[in-house]
C-alpha positions in Angstrom: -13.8 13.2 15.2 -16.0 12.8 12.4 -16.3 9.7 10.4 -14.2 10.2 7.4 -10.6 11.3 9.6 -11.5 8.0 11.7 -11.3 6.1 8.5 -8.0 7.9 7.3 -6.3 7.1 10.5 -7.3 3.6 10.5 -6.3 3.2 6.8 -2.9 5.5 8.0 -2.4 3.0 10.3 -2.5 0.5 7.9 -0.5 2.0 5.5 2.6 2.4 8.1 2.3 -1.5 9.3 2.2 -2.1 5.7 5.3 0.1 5.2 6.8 -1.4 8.2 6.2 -5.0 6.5 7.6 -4.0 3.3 11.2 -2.4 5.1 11.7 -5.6 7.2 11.5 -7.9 4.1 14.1 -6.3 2.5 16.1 -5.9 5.0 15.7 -9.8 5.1 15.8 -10.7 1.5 17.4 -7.8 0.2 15.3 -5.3 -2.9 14.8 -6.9 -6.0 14.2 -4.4 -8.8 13.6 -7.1 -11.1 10.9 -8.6 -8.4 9.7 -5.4 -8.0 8.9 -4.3 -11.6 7.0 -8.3 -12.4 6.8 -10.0 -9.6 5.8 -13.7 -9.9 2.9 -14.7 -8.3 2.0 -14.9 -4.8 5.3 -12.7 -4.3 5.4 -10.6 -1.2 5.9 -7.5 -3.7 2.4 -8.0 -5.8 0.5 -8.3 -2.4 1.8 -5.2 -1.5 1.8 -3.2 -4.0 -2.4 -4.9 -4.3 -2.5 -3.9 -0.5 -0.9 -0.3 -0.9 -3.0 0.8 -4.1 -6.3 -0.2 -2.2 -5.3 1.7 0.5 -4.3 4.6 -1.1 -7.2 4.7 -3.1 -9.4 4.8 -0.2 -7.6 7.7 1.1 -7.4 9.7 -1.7 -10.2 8.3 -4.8 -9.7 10.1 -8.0 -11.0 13.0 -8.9 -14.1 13.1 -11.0 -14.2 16.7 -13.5 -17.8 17.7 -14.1 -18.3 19.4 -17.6 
């Protein structure tokens, strides 16, 4: 396995625990849309949705157009 699917599994790996994290706290707490859309700081929704861009960026970075 080359390097770069070793990183995407890690970072899949990641992204499902993260997933995982985000489905038992609202089962918990229940889902806020107002929490959701601005949450206040050091809410569990702004570190995830912090977490879950990182992550996604990783695994898929924008696309740079050459001219």
């Amino acid at each position: 396995m080359d390097a770069v699917s070793s990183e995407n599994n890690k970072l899949s790996i990641k992204r499902i625990a993260l997933q995982n994290t985000f489905k038992e706290f609202n089962e918990a707490n229940g889902f806020s849309y107002e929490e959701w859309v601005n949450p206040p700081a050091g809410h569990f929704y702004e570190g995830y949705k912090k977490e879950l861009e990182e992550i996604n960026n990783k695994m898929s970075p924008p696309l740079n157009y050459q001219s």
